[in-house]
C-alpha positions in Angstrom: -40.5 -6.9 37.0 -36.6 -6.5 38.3 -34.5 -4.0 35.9 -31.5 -5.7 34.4 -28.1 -4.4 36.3 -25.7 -2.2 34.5 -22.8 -3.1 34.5 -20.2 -0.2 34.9 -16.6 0.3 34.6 -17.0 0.1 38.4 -17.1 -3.1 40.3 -20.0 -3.1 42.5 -18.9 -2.5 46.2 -20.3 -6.0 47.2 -18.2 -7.4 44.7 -15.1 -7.4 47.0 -14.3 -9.1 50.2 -12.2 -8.0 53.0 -10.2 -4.7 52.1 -11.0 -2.1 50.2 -9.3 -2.6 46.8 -9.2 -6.3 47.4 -9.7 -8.4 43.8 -13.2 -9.7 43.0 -13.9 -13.2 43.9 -16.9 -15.1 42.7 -18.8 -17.1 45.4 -21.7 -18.4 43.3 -22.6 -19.2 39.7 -25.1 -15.7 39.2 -21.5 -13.7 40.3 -19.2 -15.4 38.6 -21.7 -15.0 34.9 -21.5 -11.2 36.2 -18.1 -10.8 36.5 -17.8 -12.1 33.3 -20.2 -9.8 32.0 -18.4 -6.9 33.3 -14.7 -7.5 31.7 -16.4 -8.4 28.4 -18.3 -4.7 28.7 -14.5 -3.9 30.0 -13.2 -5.1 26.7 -15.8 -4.1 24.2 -16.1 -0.6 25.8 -13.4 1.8 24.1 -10.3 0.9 21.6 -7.1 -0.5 23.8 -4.0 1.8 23.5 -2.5 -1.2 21.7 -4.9 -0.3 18.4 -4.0 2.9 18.4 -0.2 2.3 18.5 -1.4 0.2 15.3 -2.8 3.0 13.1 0.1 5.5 14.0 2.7 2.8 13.2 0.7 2.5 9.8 0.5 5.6 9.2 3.7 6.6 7.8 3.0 3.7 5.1 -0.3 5.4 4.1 1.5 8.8 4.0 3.9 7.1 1.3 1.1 5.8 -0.4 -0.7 8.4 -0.7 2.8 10.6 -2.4 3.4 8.4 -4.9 0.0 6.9 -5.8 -2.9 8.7 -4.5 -1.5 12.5 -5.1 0.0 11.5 -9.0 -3.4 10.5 -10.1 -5.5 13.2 -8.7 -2.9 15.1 -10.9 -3.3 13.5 -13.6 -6.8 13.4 -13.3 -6.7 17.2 -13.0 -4.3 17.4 -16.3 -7.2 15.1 -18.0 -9.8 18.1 -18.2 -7.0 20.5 -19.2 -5.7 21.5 -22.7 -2.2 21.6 -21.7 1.3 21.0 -22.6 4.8 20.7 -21.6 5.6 24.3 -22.4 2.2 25.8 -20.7 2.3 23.2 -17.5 3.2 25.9 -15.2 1.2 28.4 -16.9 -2.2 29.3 -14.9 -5.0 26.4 -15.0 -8.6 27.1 -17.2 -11.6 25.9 -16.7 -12.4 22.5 -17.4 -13.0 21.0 -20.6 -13.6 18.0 -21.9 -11.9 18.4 -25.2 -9.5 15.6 -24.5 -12.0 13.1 -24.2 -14.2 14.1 -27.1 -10.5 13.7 -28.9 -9.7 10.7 -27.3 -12.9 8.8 -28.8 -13.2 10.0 -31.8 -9.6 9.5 -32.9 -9.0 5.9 -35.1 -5.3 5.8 -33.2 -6.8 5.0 -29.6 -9.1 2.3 -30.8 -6.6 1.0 -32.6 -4.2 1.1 -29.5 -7.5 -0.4 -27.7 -7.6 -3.6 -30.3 -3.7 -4.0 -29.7 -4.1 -4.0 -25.9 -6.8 -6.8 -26.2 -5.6 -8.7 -28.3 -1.8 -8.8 -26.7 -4.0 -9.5 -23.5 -5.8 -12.4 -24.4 -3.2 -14.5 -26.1 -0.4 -13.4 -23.3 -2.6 -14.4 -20.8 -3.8 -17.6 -22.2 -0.8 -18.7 -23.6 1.1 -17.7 -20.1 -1.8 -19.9 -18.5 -1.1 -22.9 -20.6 2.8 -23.1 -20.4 2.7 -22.2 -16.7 0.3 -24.5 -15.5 1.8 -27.0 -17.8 5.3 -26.7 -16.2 4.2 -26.4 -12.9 2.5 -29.8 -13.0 5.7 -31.2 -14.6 8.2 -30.1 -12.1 5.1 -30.7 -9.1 6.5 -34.7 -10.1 9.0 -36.3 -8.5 12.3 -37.5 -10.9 15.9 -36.7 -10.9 17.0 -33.2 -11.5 13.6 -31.7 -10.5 15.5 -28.8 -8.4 17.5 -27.5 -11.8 14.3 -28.0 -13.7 12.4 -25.6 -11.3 15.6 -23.4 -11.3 15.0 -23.2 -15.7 11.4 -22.8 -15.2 12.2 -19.6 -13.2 14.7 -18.3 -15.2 13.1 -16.4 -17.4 11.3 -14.5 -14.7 14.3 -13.7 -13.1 15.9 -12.2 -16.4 15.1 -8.0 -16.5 13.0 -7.1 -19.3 15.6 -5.3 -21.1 18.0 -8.2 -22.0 14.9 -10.2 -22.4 14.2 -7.7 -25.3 17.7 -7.7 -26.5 17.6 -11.6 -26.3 14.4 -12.2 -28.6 16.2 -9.0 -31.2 18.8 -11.3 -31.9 17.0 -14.2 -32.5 14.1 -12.5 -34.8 16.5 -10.6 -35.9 16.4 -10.5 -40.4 20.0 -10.8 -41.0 21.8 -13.0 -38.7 18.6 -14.5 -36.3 18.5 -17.5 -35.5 14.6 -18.3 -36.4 15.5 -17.5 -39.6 18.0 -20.2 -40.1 16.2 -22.6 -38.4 13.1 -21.9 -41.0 15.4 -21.8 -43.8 16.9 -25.6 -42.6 13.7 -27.1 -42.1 12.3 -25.7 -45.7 9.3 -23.8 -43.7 10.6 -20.6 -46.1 13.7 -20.0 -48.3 14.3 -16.5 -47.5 14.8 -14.4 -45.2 11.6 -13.2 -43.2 12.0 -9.0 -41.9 10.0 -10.0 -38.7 10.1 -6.2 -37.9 8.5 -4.8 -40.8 5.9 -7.0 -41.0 2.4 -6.2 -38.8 1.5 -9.3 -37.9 5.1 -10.8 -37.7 5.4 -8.0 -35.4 2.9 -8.6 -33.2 3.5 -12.0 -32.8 7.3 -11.4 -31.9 6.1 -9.0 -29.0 3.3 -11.9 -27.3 6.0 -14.5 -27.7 8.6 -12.5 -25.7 5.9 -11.3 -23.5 5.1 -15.3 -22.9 8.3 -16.1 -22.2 8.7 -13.1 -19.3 5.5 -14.0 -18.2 4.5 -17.6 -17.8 7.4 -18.3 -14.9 5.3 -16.1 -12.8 2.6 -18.2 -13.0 4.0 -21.6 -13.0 5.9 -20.2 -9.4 2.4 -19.5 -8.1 0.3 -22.5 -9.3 3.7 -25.0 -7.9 3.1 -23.4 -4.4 -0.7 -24.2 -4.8 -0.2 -27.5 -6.2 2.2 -28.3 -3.2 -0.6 -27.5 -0.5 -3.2 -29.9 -2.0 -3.1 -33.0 0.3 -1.9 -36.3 -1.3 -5.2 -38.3 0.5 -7.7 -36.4 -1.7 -5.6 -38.2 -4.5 -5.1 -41.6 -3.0 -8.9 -41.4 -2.1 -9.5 -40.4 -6.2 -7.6 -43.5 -6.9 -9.4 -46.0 -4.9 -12.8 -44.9 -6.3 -11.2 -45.3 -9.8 -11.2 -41.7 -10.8 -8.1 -41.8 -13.7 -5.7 -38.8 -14.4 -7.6 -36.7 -16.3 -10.7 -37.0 -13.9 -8.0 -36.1 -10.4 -6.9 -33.0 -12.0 -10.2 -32.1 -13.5 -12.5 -32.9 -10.2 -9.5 -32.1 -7.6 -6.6 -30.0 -9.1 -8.8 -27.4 -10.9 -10.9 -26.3 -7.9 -8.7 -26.5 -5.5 -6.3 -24.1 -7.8 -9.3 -21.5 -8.3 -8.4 -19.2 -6.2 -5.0 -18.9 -6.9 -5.4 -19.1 -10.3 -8.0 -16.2 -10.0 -5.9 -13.6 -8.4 -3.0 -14.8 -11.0 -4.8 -14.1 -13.6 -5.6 -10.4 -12.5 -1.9 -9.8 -12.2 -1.3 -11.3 -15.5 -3.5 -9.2 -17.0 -2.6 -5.8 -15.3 1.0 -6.9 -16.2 0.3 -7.1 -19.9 -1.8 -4.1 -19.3 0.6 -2.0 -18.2 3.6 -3.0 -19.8 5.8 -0.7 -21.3 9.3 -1.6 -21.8 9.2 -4.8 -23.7 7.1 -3.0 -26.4 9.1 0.2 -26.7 12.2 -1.2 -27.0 11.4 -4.2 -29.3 9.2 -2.3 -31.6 8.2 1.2 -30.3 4.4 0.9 -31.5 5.7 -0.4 -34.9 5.4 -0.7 -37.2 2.4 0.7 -38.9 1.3 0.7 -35.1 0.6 -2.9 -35.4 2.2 -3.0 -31.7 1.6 0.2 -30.3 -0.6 -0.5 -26.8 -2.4 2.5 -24.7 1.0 2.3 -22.6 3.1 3.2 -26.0 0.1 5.8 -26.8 0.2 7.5 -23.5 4.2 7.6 -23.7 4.2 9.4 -27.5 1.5 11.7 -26.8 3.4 13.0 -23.1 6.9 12.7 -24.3 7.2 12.5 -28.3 4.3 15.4 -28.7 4.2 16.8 -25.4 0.5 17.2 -25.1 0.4 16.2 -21.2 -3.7 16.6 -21.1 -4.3 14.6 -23.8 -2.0 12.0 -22.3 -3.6 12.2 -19.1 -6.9 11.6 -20.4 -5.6 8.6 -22.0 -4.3 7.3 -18.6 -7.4 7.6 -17.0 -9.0 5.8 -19.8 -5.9 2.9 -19.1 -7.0 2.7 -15.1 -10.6 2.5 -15.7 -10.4 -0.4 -18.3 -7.6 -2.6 -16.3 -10.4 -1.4 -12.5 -13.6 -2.6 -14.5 -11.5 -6.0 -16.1 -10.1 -6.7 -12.7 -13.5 -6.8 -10.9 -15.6 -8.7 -13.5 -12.3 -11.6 -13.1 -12.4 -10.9 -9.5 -16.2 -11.5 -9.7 -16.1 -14.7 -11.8 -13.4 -16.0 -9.3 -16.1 -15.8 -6.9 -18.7 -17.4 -8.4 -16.0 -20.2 -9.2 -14.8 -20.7 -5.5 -18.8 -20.8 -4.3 
């Protein structure tokens, strides 16, 4: 039985014709498939300089990653197993302990912070979802003035969380907002309602000025995937008598699915993770009715200084928003297939 021929870096020398040097020329079928052969082995054989000049040109951008994300949480995963303050944060390191955590879950404060977090999420996020998709199939429409509705749609987004916050303190505010009047005129209450001392009041101010930051977001992204559905799978609804409500619930919804999956992990690591909104609104208040594990974390690394205690509680943040994130991501799956 004849060995199959390797096929080297190396041209055979009956490969070329005339000179020495000359390039290969294929005279027959069995040749040519050979030559082939060899440049695909020529190919496949080592990495070309060209992917190497990728990684180094990446590499810079990993370096920075690695500064500001990688080397911070290592840190703080360090401070975690540490009973350590501000004062003693320079002081020598002893051995680990897991104090913190056995703290951390026994204490009434972090569940409480944990019930706050959940609860801001889901009614954020579903209430985001609703208003945003309902705009964004309003402005998908064709009418007059569609470009300055899009522009109001996006507005809020645009608006830093700070004024947003200073915005929504003016009108809840208990003296002079202007919800207040507006309940007072329609008979809903005939005094004046302290939205800030009030728990649930509280909490409800915070999700609705959350809402309004948020939902923009995910009308913009659920307009750029209503604009890529093609108007024939439509047209094509219509002529086999399929009526609104049957188009967007057999065509809209599962063509959307994927970006409406990888929205709704940012919405919910937004709401996760926010801080600002919260602290300057209410600051946890009042009678922690608002105060999240972001609001946690901040009092117990800045307002009592215990930096391992508020590490632990960070770790605690990143591993419920990692294990939320990958059961959506893994429902968005299922969804798409």
């Amino acid at each position: 039985m004849r060995r199959p021929r390797r096929f080297n870096r190396r041209l055979p020398p009956s490969a070329h014709k005339g000179k020495p040097g000359a390039p290969y020329v294929a005279s027959g079928p069995r040749k040519k498939q050979e030559a082939i052969m060899s440049l695909r082995f020529l190919d496949l054989a080592r990495p070309s300089r060209q992917h190497w000049l990728g990684y180094l040109l990446l590499l810079p951008a990993v370096a920075l990653v690695a500064l500001i994300i990688v080397y911070p949480l290592f840190v703080s995963l360090d401070l975690s197993f540490q009973k350590i303050g501000m004062a003693t944060l320079s002081a020598p390191r002893k051995p680990f302990t897991l104090e913190n955590y056995h703290k951390l879950f026994a204490s009434p404060d972090f569940w409480n912070s944990c019930w706050v977090t959940i609860k801001l999420v889901v009614v954020v996020s579903a209430a985001c979802f609703a208003v945003g998709l309902g705009t964004a199939l309003l402005v998908n429409n064709r009418f007059k003035g569609r470009t300055l509705a899009r522009l109001f749609v996006a507005l809020p987004w645009a608006v830093p969380e700070v004024i947003a916050v200073v915005i929504f303190a003016w009108i809840f505010d208990s003296s002079f907002g202007l919800m207040n009047w507006l309940f007072i005129k329609l008979g809903i209450t005939s005094q004046m309602i302290n939205w800030f001392s009030e728990p649930t009041a509280a909490f409800w101010v915070v999700a609705i000025t959350m809402i309004w930051k948020g939902y923009p977001f995910v009308s913009i992204m659920t307009l750029a995937g209503l604009q890529s559905i093609p108007e024939d799978f439509y047209n094509a609804a219509k002529v086999d008598g399929a009526n609104a409500f049957q188009r967007f619930w057999y065509i809209t919804i599962p063509v959307l699915m994927p970006v409406l999956g990888v929205t709704s992990v940012l919405v919910v690591l937004w709401v996760f993770r926010d801080f600002s909104i919260i602290k300057v609104l209410t600051d946890g208040g009042p009678l922690k009715a608002t105060q999240t594990l972001s609001i946690m974390t901040y009092d117990q690394a800045f307002g009592f200084f215990n930096m391992g205690y508020a590490s632990a509680i960070g770790i605690v943040t990143l591993v419920l928003c990692v294990v939320a994130s990958l059961l959506m991501l893994g429902r968005k799956s299922q969804a798409m297939y």
